[in-house]
N, C-alpha and C positions, 0 to 999 in steps of 0.2 A: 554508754559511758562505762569505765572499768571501776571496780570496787578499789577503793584505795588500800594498799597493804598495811595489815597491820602491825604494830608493836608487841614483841612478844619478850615479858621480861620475869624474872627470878623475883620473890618477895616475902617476907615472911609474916603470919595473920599478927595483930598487935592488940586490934580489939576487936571483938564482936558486937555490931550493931543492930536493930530492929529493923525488920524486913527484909532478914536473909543476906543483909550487906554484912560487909568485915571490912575494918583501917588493915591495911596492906602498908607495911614501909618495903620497898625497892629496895634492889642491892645498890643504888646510888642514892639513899635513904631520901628521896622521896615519896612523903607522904600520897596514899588515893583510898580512894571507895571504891569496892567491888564486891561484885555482885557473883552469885554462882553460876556457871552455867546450866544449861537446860539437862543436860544428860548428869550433871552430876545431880541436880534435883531429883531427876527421874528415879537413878540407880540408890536413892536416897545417901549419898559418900558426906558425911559430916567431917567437916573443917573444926579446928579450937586452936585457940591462941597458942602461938608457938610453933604451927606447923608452915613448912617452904610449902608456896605454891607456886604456881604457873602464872601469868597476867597476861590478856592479852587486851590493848589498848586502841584506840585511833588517832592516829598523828591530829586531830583536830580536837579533840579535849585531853589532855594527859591527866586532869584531877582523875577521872572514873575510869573503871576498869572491867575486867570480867574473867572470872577463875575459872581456865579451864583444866588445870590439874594440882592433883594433890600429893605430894611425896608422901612415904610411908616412910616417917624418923625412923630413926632405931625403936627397938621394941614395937614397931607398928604392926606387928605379928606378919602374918605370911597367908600365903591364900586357906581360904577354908577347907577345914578337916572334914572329910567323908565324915556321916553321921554311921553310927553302927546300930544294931538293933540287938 
């Protein structure tokens, strides 16, 4: 059987909730829960209020969701500087 495709939508964080979730409003300001993904846990990439992320959803529950990316706003600095000695 085929994996169903999923929903991949724009959203911005609104609140930060316990247990690594965040309230996501949609650019069609529907409200959801979601959750981080694996690799951004992994690479530890911290999310805060305010910032556009990624949502990717399944056509069969649209409340919950899961961030798999995070824009870097303005001032979100740039990749890291070579350390000097």
């Amino acid at each position: 059987m085929a994996k169903e495709e999923l929903l991949t939508l724009e959203g911005l964080i609104d609140e930060i909730l316990p247990d690594g979730r965040f309230r996501v409003v949609l650019e069609n300001d529907h409200r959801i829960v979601a959750y981080t993904a694996g690799k951004m846990r992994k690479f530890r990439i911290r999310s805060v209020v305010g910032d556009k992320v990624r949502v990717e959803m399944t056509p069969y529950d649209l409340d919950k969701g899961r961030i798999v990316f995070r824009d870097r706003g303005p001032g979100g600095g740039g990749p890291p500087q070579p350390r000097r000695r």
